[in-house]
N, C-alpha and C positions, 0 to 999 in steps of 0.2 A: 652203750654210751659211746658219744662218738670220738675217734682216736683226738687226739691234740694238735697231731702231725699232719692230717686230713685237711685241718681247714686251719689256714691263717691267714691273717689280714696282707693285703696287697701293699695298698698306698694310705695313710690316714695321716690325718692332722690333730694336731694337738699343743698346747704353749705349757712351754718348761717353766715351771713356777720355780721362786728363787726358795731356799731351803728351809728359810726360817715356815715357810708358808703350807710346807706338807710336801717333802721332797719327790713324795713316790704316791701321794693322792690325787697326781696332777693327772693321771692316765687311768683313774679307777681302777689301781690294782691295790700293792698292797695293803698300806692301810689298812683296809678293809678287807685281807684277807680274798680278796676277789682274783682269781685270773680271769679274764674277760677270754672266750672261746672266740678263737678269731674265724674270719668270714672268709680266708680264700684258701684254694687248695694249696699248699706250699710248696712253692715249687721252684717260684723263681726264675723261673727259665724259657731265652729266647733266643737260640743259636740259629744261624744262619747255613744253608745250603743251596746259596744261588737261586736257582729256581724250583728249590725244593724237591728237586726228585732225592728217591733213596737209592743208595749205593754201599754196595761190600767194597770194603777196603781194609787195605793190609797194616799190620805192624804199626797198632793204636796208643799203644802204652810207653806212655811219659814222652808222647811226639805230638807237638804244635796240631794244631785242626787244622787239615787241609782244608781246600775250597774248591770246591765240582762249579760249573757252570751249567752242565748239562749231565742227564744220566746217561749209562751205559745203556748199550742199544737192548732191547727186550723184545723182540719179534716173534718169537716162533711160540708157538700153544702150549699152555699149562694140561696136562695130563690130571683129567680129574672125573668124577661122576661125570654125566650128562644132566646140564638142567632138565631135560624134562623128563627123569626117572625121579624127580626129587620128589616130596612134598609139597602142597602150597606152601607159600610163606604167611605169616602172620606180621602186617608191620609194614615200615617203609622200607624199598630197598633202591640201592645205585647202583648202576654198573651191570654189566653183561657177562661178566666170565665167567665161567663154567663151575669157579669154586666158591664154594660159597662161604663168606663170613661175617658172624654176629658182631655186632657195636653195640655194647649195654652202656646207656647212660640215663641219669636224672631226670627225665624230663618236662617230670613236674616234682612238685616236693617243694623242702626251703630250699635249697641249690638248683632250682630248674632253668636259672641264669646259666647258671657254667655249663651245665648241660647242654641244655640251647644253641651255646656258643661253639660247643665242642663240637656236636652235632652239624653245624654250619660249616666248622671247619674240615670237617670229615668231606661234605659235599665238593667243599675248593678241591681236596685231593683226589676226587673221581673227576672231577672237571679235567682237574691238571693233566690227567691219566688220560681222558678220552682224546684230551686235544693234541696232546703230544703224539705225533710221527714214531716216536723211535720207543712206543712205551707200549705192549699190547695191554689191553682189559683183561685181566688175568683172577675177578674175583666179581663176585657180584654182594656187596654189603647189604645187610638186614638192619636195619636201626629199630633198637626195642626198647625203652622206657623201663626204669627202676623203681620210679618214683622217689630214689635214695634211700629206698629200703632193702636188706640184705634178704628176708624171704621173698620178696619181688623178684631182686638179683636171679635166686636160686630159681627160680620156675621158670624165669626168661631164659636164664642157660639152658634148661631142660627142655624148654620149648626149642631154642635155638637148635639143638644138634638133633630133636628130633627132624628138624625140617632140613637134616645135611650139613649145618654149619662145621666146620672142619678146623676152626678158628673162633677163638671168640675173646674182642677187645672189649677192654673195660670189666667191671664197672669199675667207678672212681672212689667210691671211701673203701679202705680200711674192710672193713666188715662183711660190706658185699661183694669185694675181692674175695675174701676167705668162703662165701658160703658158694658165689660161684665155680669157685674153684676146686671145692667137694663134688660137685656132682658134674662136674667136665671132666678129673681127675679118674673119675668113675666112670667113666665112656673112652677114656682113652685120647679126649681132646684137650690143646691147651690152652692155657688164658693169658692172654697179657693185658694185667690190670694196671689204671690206673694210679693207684695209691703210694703214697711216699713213705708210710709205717714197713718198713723193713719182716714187720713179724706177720703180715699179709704175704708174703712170698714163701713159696715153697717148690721141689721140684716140681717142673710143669705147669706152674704159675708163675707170669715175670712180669717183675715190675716196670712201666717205662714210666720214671720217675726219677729225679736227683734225692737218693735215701741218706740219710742223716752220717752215715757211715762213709760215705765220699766229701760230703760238702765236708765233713769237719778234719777228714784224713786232708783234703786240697787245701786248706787252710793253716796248718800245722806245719806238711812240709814246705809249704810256703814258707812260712815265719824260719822253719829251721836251715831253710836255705840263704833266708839271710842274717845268718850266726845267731839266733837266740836259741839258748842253750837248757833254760829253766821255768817251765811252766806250770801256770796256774789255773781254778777257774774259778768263778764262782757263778751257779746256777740258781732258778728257782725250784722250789720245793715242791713241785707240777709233775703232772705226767713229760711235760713238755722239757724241763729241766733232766727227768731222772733219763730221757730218750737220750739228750746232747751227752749229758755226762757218760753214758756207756759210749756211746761214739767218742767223747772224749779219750777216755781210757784203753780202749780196742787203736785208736789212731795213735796214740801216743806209745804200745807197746808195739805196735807195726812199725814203727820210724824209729825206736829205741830211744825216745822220747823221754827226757827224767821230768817226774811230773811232782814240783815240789807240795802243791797244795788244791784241795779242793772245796769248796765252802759251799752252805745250801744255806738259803733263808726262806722263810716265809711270812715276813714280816717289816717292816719300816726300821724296826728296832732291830729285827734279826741283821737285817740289811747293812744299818750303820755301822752293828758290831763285826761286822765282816770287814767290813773298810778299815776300824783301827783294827782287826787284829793282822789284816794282811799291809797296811800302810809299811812297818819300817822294812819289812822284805823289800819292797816296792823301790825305797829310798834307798837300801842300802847296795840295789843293783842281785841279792838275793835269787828275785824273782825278774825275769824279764823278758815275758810274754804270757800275757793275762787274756784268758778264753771268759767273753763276755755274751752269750748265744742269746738273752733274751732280749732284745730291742721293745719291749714295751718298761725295761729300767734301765738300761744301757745308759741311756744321756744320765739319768740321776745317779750313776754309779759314777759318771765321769767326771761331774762334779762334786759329790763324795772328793774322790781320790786329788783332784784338783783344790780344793778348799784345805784339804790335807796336808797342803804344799808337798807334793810329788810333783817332781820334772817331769816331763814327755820323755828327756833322755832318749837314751837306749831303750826304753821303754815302749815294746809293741802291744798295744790290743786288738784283739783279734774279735771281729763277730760271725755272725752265722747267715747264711741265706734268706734269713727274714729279715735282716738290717734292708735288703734290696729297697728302694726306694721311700726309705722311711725319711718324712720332711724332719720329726724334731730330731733325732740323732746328725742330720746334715747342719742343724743349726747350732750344735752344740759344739764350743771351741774347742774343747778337752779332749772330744772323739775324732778334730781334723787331723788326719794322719793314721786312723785307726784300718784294718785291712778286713775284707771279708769277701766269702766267697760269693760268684753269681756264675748263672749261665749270660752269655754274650746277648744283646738284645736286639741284636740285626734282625736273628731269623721273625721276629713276632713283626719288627717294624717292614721287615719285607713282604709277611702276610696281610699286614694293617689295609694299605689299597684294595687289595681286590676284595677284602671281605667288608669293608666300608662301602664299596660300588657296589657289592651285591643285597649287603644286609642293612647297610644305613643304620650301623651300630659299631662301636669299637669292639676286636676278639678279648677275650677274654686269655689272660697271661695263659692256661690249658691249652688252649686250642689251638696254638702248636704240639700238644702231643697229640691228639686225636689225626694232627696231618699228618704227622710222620707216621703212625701207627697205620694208617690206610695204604700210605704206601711201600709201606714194611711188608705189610699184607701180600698187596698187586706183586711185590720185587719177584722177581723168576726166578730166583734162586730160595727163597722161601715155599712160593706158591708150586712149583715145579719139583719140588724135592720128591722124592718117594720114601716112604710116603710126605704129602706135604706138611713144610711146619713140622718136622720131626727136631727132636732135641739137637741131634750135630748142627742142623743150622742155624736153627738160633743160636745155642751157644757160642757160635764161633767165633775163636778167641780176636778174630782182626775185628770184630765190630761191624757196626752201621754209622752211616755218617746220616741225620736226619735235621729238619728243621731245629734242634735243638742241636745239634752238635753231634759230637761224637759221643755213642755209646755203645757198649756190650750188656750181653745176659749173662749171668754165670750158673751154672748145675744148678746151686741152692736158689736158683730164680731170682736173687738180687743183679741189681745191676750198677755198670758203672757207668760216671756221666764224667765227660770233660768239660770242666771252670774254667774261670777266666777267676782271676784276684782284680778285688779294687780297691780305692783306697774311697776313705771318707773327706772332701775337702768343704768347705763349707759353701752349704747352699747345693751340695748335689754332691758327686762320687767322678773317680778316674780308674780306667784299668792301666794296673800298675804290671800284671804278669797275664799271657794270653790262656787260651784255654788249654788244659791236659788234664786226662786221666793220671790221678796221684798214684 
């Protein structure tokens, strides 16, 4: 079954019905007991690096995103096999270098959209590679199809390293992260999967992903930076809820965080009764930072708490990385002023042109990870290691700075991504705090 965290909705529409009328049927959830399985990969994120080359850099944690213009020079040959002691390939491949590595994605299936897209955006980053002066070809990419199935995953891995892959990106859910990562973990190769479920990563598996454990740690210290002292949350009673609340709880015992209450509902009624039982907290200042993660009830939780006559006050709510571009949460007056976290959205709109001029289609919010992942790949200091892509260099602690921003890998294959905070003002959002690693 597919994770919760894998696929969530981008951008959607929808009108906030007034209360008397079905507070929470206006979205085809509760009421009816339904969580609607959302359609994008969650992820949220669109950080900018100039002209997108990858670069190691120093002394990442809780310091502003720098901004490269240009990468560091990359000249001299990666030390690798010789292409032609390899194997044929099986598949499409780009690029010339002499190392070779796998790209698993979807590329048919119900997700062969994102895939597609990723795909597409993979080729921008050999383009970038070939055209750039100061950048050698340092990798030759294998693009293999999933179909978004996790036994597919797994044969295409085995496939991959039998033909020499020395790397292998992707795949993107959940599941097929974990089966490819069985049997590359078993050759002594590593993965860096796409997936944002945290419980896909293992050593020698790493995520490049914003995982639930950042977005909500970068939101908290947020809030506790500007003086909110007592927090709360209320989630649904989902795979998707029970994933925030542990991040809730792990972020909030990291920051020394006093967490006065937590509420789960699964239901309209459960819902409402959560509102009166946390309302006189609310009122009496109690409670004063309220962790609100699912944006398909958000808005009708804010008017809940608004009908309730609760001030804004001192009063912060805080949402989660799926609030990113949600039209009825921007139209709801109760949640203007409300904070949540995002990745910066330069880097996607700085990919937008060239892959509009090449593919005569908008990228898909992913497909800045598949660009930074290629040239994570290419970087000489990866590709070049001995052996290449060994543990010290991924993990190293100063990070990468990639079209998404700044991130690191850590041992246990989680990673950390640097946010930006925004705020919710109506009719759309403002960043209120720049990006950092929490």
């Amino acid at each position: 079954m597919e994770n919760a965290l894998d696929l969530a909705t981008h951008t959607h529409s929808g009108t906030r019905l007034a209360p008397r009328q079905g507070l929470f049927s206006h979205r085809g959830l509760i009421s009816r007991f339904v969580f609607k399985k959302s359609k994008r990969l969650a992820r949220g994120a669109m950080l900018a690096l100039g002209l997108g080359a990858l670069t190691l850099i120093s002394g990442c944690s809780n310091l502003a995103l720098p901004q490269f213009s240009n990468p560091l020079p990359n000249t001299s040959q990666p030390q690798g096999l010789m292409l032609e002691n390899l194997p044929t390939i099986a598949g499409e491949t780009l690029g010339t270098g002499p190392i070779r590595v796998a790209l698993l994605l979807p590329l048919s299936g119900d997700i062969a959209s994102v895939g597609q897209s990723m795909s597409n955006a993979a080729k921008l980053a050999v383009d970038f590679i070939e055209q750039s002066p100061n950048i050698s070809s340092n990798i030759t990419l294998i693009i293999k199809d999933t179909a978004g199935n996790s036994a597919v995953a797994a044969n295409k891995t085995s496939e991959a390293i039998s033909e020499g892959a020395q790397l292998i990106l992707g795949p993107l859910r959940a599941e097929s992260v974990q089966a490819a990562g069985a049997v590359a973990r078993a050759a002594g190769v590593p993965v860096i999967g796409f997936s944002n479920n945290s419980g896909a990563a293992s050593p020698g598996v790493y995520l490049l992903n914003v995982l639930p454990e950042t977005e909500v740690k970068r939101s908290l210290s947020y809030a506790q930076s500007q003086g909110k002292q007592a927090f709360a949350a209320i989630v649904p009673n989902t795979e998707f809820g029970r994933i925030q609340e542990g991040a809730f709880r792990q972020a909030a015992a990291d920051l020394g965080i006093s967490v006065r209450a937590i509420y789960r509902f699964s239901s309209e009624a459960e819902a409402r009764d959560t509102v009166t039982q946390i309302v006189p907290f609310l009122q009496s200042g109690a409670i004063d930072a309220l962790f609100l993660p699912d944006r398909s009830t958000a808005s009708s939780f804010g008017t809940l708490i608004e009908e309730a006559g609760v001030a804004k006050g001192n009063l912060m709510i805080i949402g989660s990385l799926n609030w990113s571009g949600d039209v009825v949460i921007a139209q709801t007056p109760y949640l203007a002023g409300a904070v949540y976290p995002a990745v910066d959205e330069t880097g996607l709109a700085a990919l937008r042109p060239s892959y509009e001029a090449q593919f005569g289609a908008t990228p898909h919010a992913l497909s800045t990870v598949s660009y930074t992942a290629v040239l994570l790949a290419n970087s000489r200091s990866l590709s070049q290691a001995q052996p290449p892509f060994n543990v010290g260099v991924l993990t190293s602690p100063s990070g990468f700075n990639g079209r998404d921003g700044l991130f690191r890998f850590l041992g246990n294959g989680r990673s950390e991504y640097a946010l930006v905070m925004k705020q919710v003002v109506i009719g759309g959002s403002q960043t209120v705090a720049g990006a950092r690693i929490p």
